[in-house]
C-alpha positions as CSV (number, residue, x, y, z in Angstrom):
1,X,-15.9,-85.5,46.5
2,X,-13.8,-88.4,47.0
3,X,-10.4,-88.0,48.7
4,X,-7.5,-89.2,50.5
5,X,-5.7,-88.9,53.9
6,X,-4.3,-85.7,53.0
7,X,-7.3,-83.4,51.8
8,X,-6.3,-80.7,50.1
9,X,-2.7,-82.1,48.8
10,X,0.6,-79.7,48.8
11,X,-1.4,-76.8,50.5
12,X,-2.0,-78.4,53.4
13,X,2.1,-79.1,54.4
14,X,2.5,-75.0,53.4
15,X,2.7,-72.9,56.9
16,X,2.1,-69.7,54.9
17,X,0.6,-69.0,51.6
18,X,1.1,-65.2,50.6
19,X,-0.1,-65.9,46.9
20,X,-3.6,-66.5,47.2
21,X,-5.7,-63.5,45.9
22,X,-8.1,-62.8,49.0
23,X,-5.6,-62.5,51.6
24,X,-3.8,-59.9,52.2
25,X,-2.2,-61.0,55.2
26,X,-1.4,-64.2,54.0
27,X,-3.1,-67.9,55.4
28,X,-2.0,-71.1,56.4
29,X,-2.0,-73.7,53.9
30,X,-4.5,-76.0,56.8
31,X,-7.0,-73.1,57.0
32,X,-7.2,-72.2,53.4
33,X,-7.8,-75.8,52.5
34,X,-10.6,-76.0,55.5
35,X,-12.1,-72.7,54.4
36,X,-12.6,-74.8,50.6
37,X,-14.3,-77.4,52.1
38,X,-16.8,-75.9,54.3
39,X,-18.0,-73.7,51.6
40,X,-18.2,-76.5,49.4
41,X,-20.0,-77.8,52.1
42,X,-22.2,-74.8,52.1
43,X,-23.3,-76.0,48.7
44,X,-24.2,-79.5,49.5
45,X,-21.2,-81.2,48.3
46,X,-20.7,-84.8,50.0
47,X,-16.8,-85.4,51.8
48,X,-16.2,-89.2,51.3
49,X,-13.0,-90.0,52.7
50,X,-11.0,-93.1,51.5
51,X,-7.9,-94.3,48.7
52,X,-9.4,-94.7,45.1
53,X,-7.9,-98.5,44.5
54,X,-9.2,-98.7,40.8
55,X,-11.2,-96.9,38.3
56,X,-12.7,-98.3,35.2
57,X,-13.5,-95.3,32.5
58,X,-13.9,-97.5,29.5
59,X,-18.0,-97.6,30.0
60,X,-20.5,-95.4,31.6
61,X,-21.1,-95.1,34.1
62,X,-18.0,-94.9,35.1
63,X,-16.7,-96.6,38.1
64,X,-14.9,-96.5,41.4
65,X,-13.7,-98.4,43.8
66,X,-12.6,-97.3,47.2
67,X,-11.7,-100.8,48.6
68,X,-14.6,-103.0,48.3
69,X,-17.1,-100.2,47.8
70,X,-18.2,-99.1,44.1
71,X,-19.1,-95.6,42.9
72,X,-20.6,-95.0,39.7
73,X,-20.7,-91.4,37.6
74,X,-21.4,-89.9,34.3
75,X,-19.0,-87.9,34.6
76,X,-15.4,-87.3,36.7
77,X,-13.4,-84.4,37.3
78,X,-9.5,-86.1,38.2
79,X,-7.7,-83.7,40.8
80,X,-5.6,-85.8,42.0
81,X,-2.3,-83.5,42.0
82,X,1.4,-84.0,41.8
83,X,3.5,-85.1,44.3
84,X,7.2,-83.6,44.5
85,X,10.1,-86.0,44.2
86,X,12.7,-85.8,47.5
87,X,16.1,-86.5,48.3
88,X,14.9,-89.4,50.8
89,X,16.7,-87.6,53.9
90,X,14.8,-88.5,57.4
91,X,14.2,-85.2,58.2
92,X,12.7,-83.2,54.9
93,X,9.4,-83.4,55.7
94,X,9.1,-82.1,59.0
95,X,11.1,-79.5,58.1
96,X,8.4,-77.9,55.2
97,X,7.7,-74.4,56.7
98,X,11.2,-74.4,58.1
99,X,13.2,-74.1,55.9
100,X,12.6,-76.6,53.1
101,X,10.5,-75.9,50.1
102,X,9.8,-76.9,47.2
103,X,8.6,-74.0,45.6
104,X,10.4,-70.8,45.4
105,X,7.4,-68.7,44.3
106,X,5.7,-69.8,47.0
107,X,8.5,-69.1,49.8
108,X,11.5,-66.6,48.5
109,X,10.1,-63.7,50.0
110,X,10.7,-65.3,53.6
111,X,14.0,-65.8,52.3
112,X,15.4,-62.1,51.8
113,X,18.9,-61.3,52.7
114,X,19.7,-65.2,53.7
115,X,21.9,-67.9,51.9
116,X,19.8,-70.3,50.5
117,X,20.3,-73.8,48.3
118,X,18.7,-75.4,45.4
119,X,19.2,-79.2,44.4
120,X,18.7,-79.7,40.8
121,X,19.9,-78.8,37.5
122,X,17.3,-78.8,35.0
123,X,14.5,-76.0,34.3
124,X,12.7,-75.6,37.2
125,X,16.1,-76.0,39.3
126,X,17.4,-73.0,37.5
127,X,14.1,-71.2,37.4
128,X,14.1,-71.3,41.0
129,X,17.4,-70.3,41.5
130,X,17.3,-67.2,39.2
131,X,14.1,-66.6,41.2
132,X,15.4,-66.6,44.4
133,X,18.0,-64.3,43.7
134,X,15.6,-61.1,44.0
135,X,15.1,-62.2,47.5
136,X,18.4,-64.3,49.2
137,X,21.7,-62.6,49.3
138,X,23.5,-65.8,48.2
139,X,21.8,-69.1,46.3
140,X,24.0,-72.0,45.6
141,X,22.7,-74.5,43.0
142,X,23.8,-78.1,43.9
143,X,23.7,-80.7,41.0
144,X,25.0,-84.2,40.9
145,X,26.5,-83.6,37.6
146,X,29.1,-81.5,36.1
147,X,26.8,-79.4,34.2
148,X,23.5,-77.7,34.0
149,X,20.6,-80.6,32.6
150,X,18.4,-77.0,31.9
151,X,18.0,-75.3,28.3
152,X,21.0,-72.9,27.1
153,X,19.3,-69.9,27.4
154,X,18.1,-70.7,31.3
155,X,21.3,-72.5,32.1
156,X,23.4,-69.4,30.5
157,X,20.8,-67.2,33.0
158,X,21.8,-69.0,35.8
159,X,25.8,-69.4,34.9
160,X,25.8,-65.9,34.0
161,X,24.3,-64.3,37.5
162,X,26.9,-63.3,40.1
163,X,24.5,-64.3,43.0
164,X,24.3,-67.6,42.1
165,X,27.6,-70.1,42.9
166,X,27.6,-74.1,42.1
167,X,28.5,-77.5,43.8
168,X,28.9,-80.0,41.0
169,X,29.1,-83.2,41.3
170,X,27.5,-83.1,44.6
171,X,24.4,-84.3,46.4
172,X,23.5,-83.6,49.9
173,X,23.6,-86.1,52.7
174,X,21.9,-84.2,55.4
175,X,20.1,-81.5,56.6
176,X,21.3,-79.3,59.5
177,X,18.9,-78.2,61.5
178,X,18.2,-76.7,65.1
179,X,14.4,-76.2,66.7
180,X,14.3,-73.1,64.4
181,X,14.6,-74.9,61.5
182,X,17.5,-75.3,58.9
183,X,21.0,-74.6,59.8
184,X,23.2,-75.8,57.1
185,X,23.4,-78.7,55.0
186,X,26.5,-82.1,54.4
187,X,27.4,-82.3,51.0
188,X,29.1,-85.4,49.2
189,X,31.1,-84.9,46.3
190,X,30.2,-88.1,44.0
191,X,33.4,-88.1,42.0
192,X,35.6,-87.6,45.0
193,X,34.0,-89.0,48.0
194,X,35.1,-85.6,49.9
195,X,32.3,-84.6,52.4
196,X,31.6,-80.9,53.3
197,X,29.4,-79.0,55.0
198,X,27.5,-75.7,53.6
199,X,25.6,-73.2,55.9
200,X,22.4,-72.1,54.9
201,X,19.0,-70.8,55.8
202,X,17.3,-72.7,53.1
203,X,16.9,-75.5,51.1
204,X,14.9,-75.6,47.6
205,X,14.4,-79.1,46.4
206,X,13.9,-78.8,42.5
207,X,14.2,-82.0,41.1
208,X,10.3,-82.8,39.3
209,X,6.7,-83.6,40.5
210,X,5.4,-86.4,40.1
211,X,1.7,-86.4,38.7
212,X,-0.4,-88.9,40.2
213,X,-2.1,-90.5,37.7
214,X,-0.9,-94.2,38.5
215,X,-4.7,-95.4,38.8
216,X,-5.6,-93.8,35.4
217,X,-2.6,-95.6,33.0
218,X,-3.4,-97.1,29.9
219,X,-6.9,-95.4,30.4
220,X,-6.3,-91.3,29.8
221,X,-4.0,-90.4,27.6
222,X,-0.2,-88.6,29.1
223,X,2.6,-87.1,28.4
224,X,5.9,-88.6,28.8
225,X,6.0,-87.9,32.9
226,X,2.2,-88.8,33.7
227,X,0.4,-85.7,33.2
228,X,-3.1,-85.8,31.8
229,X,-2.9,-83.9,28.5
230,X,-6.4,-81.9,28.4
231,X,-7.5,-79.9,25.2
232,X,-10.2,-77.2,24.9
233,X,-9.5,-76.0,28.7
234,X,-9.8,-79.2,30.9
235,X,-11.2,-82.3,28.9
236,X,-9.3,-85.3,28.6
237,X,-9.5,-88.3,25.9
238,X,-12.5,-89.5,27.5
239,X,-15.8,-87.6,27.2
240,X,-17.7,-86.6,30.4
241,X,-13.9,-86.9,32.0
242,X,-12.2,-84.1,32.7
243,X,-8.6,-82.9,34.5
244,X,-7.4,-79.6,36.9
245,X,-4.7,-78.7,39.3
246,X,-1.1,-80.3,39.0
247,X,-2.3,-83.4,37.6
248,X,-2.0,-81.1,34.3
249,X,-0.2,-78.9,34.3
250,X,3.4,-79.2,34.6
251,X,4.1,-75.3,33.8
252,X,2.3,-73.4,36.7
253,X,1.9,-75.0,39.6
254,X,0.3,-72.7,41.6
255,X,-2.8,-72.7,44.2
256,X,-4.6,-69.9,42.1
257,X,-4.0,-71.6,38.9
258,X,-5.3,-75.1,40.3
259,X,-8.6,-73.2,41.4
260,X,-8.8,-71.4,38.2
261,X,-8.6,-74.8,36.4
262,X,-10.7,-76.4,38.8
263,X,-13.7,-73.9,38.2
264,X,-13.0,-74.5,34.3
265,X,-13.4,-78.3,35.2
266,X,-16.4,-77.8,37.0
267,X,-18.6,-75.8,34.3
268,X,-17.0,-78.1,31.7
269,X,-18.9,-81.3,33.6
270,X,-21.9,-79.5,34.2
271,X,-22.5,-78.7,30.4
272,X,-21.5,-82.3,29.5
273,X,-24.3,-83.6,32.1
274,X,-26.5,-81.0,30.6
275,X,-26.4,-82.4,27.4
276,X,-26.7,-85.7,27.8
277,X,-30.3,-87.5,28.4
278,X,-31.9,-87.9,31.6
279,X,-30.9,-91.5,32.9
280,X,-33.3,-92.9,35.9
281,X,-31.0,-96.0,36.2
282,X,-29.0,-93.9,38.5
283,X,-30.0,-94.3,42.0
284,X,-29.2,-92.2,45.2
285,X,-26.7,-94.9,46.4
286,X,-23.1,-94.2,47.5
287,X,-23.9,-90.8,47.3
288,X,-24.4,-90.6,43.5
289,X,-27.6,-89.1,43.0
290,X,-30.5,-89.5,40.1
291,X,-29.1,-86.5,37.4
292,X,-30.2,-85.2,34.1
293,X,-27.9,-87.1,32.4
């Protein structure tokens, strides 16, 4: 298992997940993702750390470069996730767990009873929004333009709900924040100029994801924003290759529904090596190991 800096992708910058079946209690996004890899370890999987550069899928084996160094496989499961776009404020980041999400399935209930704000104006913006009202006392949509980007139906949800209030034309310039976390936020009005400021308790980012399938372009086939399309549960264009997790599925986007596609993804490549012949080319090197097939 190859992977990056950041093992174990949005989880791991989530203080609290409370939507993972197994624990009651809720667990931190850190432990959940260690508690993944030791009992993957358990199993015998092999942790090589590093930034795939460039992959090469048009022959098999297919390969992998992590710099200078070359892996080869019959076959490749792609989890490489979604990355969620941000306003480019200084202080965002550090402020996941405190007060910034971007996910309000993930985080509304910590929300109840407080004012909260969500930048966007499309689907999931709205979705959010709508969401958020079971929990927050007050949710204020903030869009740069003068009208909802989201379908009718959604957008007539969101104009139509008495908890919800707008900012159009309006982006925010900064987060407020103390040591607890979020305080407020300084809004811009784009037509005007005018600045403001808004106190809050939260702030939901909901403009898109960005699927990271750079490395894979003009390789696997995807959709309009860069997800992998997949057929017949995981597979992709490319036989013996196969996709899970974020990096498909623009719908969902939920830890459960990763793992759930991730086990698909992982029977899927073990029938596909199953059926194919045994190949003694393929030598124990870089930690790719002699298989039937």
């Amino acid at each position: 298992m190859i992977h990056g800096l950041q093992p174990g992708g949005q989880l791991t910058t989530t203080t609290a997940v409370d939507n993972y079946p197994g624990f009651p209690e809720g667990i931190d996004g850190p432990d959940l993702m260690e508690n993944m890899r030791l009992q993957a370890e358990r199993f015998g999987t092999k942790f090589v750390e590093g930034e795939v550069t460039k992959v090469d899928l048009q022959e098999r084996p297919f390969r992998i470069w992590l710099g200078e160094d070359l892996y080869r496989c019959l076959s490749l499961i792609i989890s490489t996730g979604a990355s969620p776009k941000l306003l480019g404020l200084g202080n965002e980041e550090s402020l996941y767990g405190r007060g910034v999400s971007v996910c309000a399935t993930c985080d509304g209930f910590f929300f109840r009873d407080r004012e909260v704000v969500v930048v966007g104006g499309g689907d999931t913006a709205v979705e959010e929004a709508v969401f958020l009202t079971r929990f927050a006392k007050k949710v204020t949509i903030i869009h740069r333009r003068d009208s909802l980007r989201a379908t009718p139906v959604l957008a007539d949800r969101a104009l139509g709900n008495k908890a919800i209030s707008f900012k159009w034309d309006s982006a925010i310039t900064e987060i407020i924040n103390d040591e607890q976390g979020v305080t407020g936020i300084r809004i811009k009005n784009l037509k005007t100029g005018k600045t403001s400021e808004l106190t809050c308790d939260g702030v939901f980012i909901a403009i898109g994801h960005l699927p990271n399938t750079a490395l894979f372009v003009d390789q696997l086939e995807m959709d309009d924003e860069g997800h992998l399309l997949t057929k017949n549960g995981t597979e992709t264009n490319i036989s013996g290759v196969f996709a899970a997790g974020d990096v498909q599925d623009l719908q969902f986007r939920q830890a459960v529904t990763a793992a759930g596609t991730g086990c698909m993804a992982a029977i899927q490549a073990e029938r596909f090596l199953d059926d194919l012949p045994y190949d003694p080319t393929l030598s124990c090197k870089k930690g790719i190991c002699k298989v039937k097939g």
